[in-house]
C-alpha positions in Angstrom: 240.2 124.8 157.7 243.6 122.8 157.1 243.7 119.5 155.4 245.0 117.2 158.9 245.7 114.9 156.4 249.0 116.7 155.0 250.4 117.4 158.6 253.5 115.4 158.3 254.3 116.9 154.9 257.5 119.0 154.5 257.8 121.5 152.0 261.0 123.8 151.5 260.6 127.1 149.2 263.8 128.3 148.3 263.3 132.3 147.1 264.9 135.5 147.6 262.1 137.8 147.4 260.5 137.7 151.2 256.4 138.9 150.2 256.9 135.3 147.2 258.1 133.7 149.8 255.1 134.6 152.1 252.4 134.3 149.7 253.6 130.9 149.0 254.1 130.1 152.7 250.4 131.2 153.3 248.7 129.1 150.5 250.6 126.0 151.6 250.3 126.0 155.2 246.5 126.5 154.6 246.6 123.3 153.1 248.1 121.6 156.2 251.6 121.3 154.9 254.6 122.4 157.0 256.9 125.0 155.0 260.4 125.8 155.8 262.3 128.5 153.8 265.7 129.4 152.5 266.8 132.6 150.6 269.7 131.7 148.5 270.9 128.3 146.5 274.1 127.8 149.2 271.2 128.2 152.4 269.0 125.7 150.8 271.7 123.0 150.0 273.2 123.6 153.8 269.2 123.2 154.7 269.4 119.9 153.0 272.2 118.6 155.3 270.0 117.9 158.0 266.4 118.6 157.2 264.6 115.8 154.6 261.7 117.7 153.0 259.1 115.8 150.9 259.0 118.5 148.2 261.3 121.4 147.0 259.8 124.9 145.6 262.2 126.5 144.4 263.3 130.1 142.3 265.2 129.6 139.1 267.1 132.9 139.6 268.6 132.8 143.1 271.6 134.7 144.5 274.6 133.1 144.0 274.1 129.4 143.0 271.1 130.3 140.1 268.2 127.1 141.3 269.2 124.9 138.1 272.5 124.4 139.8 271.3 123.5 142.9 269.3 120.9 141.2 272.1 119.6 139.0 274.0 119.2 142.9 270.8 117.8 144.3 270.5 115.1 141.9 274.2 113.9 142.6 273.2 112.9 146.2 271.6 109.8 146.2 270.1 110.2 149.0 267.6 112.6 147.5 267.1 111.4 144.4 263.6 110.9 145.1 262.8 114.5 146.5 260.8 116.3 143.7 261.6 119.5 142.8 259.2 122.4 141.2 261.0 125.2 139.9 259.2 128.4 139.5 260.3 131.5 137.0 258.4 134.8 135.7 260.3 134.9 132.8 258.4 133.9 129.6 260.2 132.3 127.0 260.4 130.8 123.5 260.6 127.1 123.2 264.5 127.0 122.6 267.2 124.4 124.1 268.6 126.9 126.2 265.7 128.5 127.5 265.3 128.4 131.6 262.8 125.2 131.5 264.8 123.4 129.3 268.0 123.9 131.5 266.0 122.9 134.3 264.2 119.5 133.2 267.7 118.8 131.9 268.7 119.4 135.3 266.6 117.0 137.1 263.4 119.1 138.2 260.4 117.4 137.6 258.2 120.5 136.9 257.8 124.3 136.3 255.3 126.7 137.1 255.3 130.1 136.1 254.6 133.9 138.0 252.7 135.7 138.9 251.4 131.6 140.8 247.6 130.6 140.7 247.0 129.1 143.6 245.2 126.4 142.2 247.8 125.6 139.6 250.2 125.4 142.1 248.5 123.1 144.5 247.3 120.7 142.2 251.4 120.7 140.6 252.7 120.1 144.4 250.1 116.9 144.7 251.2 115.5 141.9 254.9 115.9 142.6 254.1 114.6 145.9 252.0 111.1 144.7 255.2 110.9 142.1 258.1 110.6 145.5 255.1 108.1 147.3 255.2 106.0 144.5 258.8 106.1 143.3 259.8 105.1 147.7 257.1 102.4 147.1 258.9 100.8 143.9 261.9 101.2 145.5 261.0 99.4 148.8 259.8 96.4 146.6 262.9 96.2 144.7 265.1 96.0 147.8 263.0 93.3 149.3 262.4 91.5 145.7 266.3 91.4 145.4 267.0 90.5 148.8 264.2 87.3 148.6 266.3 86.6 144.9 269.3 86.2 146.1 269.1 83.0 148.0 267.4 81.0 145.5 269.7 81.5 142.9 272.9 80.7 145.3 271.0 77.9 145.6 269.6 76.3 141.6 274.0 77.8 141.0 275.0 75.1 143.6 273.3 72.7 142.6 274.2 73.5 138.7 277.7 73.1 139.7 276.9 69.4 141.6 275.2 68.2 138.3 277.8 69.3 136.1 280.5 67.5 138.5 278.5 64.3 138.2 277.1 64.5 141.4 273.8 62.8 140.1 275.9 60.7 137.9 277.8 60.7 134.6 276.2 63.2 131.9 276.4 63.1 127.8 278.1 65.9 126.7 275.1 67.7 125.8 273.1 67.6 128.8 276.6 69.3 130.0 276.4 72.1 127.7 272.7 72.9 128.3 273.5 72.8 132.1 276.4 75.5 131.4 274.2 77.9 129.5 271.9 77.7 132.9 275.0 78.6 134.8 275.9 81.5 132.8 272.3 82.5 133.0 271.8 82.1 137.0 274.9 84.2 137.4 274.1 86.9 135.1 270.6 87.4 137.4 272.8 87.0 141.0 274.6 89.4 139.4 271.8 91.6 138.7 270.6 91.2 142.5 273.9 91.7 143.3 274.1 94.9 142.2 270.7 96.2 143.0 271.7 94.8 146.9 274.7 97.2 146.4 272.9 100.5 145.3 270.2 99.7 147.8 272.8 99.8 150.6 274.8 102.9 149.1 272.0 105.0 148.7 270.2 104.0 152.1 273.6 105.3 153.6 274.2 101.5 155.4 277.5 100.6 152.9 280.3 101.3 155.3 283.7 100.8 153.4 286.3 98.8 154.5 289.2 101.1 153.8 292.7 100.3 154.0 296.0 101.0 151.8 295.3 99.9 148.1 298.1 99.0 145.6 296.8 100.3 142.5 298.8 98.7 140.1 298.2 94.9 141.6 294.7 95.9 141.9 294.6 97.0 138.1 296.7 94.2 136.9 294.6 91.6 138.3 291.4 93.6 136.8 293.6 92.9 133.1 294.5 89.4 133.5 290.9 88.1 135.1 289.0 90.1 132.0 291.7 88.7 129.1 290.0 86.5 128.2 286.6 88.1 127.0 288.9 90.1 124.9 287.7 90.0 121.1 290.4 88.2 118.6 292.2 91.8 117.2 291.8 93.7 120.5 294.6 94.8 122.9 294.0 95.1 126.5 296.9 96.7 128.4 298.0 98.3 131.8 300.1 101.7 131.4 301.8 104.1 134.2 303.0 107.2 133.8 306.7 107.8 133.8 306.4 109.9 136.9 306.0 106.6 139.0 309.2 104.7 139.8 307.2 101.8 142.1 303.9 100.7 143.7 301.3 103.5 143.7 299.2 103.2 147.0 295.9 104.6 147.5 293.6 104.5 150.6 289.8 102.7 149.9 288.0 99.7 149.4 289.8 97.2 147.8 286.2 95.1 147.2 284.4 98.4 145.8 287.7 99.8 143.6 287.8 96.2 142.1 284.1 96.4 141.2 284.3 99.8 139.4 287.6 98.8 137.4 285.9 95.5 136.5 282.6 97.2 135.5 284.4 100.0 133.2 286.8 97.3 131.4 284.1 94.9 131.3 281.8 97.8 129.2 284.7 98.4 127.0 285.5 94.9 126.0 281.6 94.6 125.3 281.4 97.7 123.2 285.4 97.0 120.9 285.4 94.9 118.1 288.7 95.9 117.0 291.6 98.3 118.1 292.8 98.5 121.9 291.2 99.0 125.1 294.1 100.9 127.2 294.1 101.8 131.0 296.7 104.4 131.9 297.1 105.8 135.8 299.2 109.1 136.3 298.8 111.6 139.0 296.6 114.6 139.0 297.8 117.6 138.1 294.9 119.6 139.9 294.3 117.6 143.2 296.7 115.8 145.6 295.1 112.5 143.7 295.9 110.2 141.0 293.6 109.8 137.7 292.8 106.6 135.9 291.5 107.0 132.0 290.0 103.5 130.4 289.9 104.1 127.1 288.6 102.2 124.1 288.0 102.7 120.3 285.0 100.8 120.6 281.5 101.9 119.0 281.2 105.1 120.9 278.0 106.7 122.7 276.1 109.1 121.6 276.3 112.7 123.1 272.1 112.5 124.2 273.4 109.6 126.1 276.2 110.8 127.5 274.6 113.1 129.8 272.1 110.2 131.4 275.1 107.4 131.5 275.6 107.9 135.4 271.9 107.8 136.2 269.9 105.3 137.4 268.1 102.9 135.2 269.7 104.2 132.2 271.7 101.9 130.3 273.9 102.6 127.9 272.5 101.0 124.7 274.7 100.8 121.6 274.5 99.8 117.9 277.7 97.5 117.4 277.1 97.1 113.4 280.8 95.3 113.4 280.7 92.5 115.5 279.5 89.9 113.2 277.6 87.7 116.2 275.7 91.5 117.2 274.7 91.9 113.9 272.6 95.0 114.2 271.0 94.1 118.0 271.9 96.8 120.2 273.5 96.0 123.4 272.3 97.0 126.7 272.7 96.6 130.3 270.4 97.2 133.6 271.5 100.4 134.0 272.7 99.9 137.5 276.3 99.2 136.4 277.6 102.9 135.7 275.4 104.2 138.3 277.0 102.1 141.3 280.3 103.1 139.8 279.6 106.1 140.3 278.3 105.8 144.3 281.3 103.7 144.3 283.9 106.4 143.2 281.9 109.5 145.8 282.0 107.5 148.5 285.9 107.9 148.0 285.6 111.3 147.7 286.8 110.9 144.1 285.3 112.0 140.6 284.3 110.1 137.6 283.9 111.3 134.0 282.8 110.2 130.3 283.8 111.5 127.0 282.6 109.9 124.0 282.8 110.1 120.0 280.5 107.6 118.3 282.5 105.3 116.2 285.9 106.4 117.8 286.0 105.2 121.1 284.9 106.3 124.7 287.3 107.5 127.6 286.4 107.3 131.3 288.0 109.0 133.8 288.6 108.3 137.3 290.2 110.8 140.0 290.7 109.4 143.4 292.8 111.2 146.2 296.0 109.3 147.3 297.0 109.2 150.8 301.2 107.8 150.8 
């Protein structure tokens, strides 16, 4: 008899061995749930165009595109970032960092299960996976309507900061002025917190619609310098470089709003993480691609390689030791974790690419590659 209550579930199993994919078929849809297959990593990410399921069982060794790259790809669409995914292999292996379930946690799959499948196994694993994307859509529906509820209030108390530190409730002693400014600094840094969380929400619900038009790249980039000059540490150099390949403006089709928020975020990083040195930002054209590439690089504190390969994702903030700034002492430094990761919707929804390379206690480089349209 089939469980009415999983009707409206959709699971896809992505295998290229038709009796697995049968067996599997049978023991789900006894349970209610609707199944859908593919044969090969390229059918299941074309499946995954148009059809949203609520849980992915899928082969490590496909055709083609093996099943730990089709999650890595998976993963960069934000728009799935809550679909759990259960990889399944017959291959037995020692606990090493390059063995199968290693590559595939690292990945992004949220579990494994092993052949030949127990039913029983299998089911409970796919429940659980399936509680995890109810309750992950549930935090994520309160944080967009948290943030949106935020954001008026603290337009607001900012307001009315700025009308008591003008006097508009009469003279003030100098102190009450300086208290008054610390709540300002304060109130912004959470609008700016909602701000962001507003943003992602709208980029990853697919509602952010850019408002593209021709970009000058170097105005855009100068004005990022000469805003942002003045966080700069005593003994650090910020600077704007181009290639000698370009004789004037460099123009590039996009958002000037968006592009201004990713430059901003990535210098802002750098001048948070230098205590001494140069913070550089150099724009030349790509060698591979019509495009142009943009490297902001620092010889700031550095990030560690484990944290290298979760910068981009979300909720992961990049936390540093900066033993050289003598007002850090040995704090660590640390964002929402929302910073790099709407950079990064930012730069794919201009088709473009962005990229981190790091050597603690050298510096970090980030790279940008957006296509140019003359």
């Amino acid at each position: 008899m089939r469980a009415l209550a999983h009707h409206r579930i959709r699971i896809l199993v992505v295998d290229d061995t038709p009796i697995n994919v049968e067996l599997i078929k049978l023991i789900l849809k006894r349970q209610g749930y609707s199944v859908k297959k593919a044969s090969s990593g390229e059918e299941c990410l074309q499946r995954l165009k148009g059809f949203y399921p609520d849980l992915i069982l899928m082969d490590v060794r496909l055709p083609g595109i093996d099943g730990i790259e089709v999650t890595r790809r998976i993963r960069r669409n934000p728009h799935l970032r809550n679909l759990p995914i259960l990889l399944m292999t017959s291959q037995v292996e020692e606990d090493s960092p390059n063995s199968l379930v290693v590559q595939g946690l690292d990945a992004g799959a949220e579990d494994f299960i092993h052949r030949p499948i127990a039913e029983a196994e299998m089911l409970a694993r796919v429940r659980s996976l399936l509680r995890l994307k109810k309750s992950l859509e549930a935090r994520d529906e309160l944080m967009a309507c948290l943030t949106h509820d935020l954001n008026t209030p603290l337009v607001a108390n900012q307001g009315m900061l700025n009308f008591l530190c003008e006097g508009g409730c009469g003279e003030l002693s100098a102190e009450a002025i300086k208290v008054l400014r610390l709540m300002q600094e304060s109130n912004q840094g959470l609008q700016d917190l909602v701000q962001k969380f507003l943003a992602v929400s709208k980029f990853e619900a697919g509602d952010k619609k850019l408002n593209l038009s021709p970009v000058n790249l170097q105005k855009l980039l100068k004005d990022v310098v000469e805003q942002l000059q003045f966080l700069v540490a005593e003994g650090v150099s910020l600077s704007l470089e181009a290639s000698r390949e370009f004789q004037g403006d460099v123009w590039i089709e996009g958002d000037r709003v968006e592009l201004h928020r990713v430059f901003t975020n990535l210098v802002r990083n750098a001048i948070k993480f230098t205590s001494k040195g140069f913070i550089k930002i150099r724009y030349r054209k790509s060698r591979s691609i019509d495009g142009i590439v943009i490297v902001i690089q620092d010889t700031g504190c550095g990030i560690p390689s484990v944290k290298q390969r979760e910068l981009f994702r979300r909720f992961r903030s990049g936390q540093h030791r900066i033993d050289s700034l003598p007002s850090a002492g040995m704090n660590p430094r640390s964002g929402s974790g929302l910073g790099l990761y709407l950079t990064q919707l930012i730069v794919n929804a201009h088709s473009g690419q962005i990229g981190c390379q790091s050597i603690v206690g050298k510096g970090t480089i980030f790279t940008i590659r957006l296509p140019v349209k003359q």
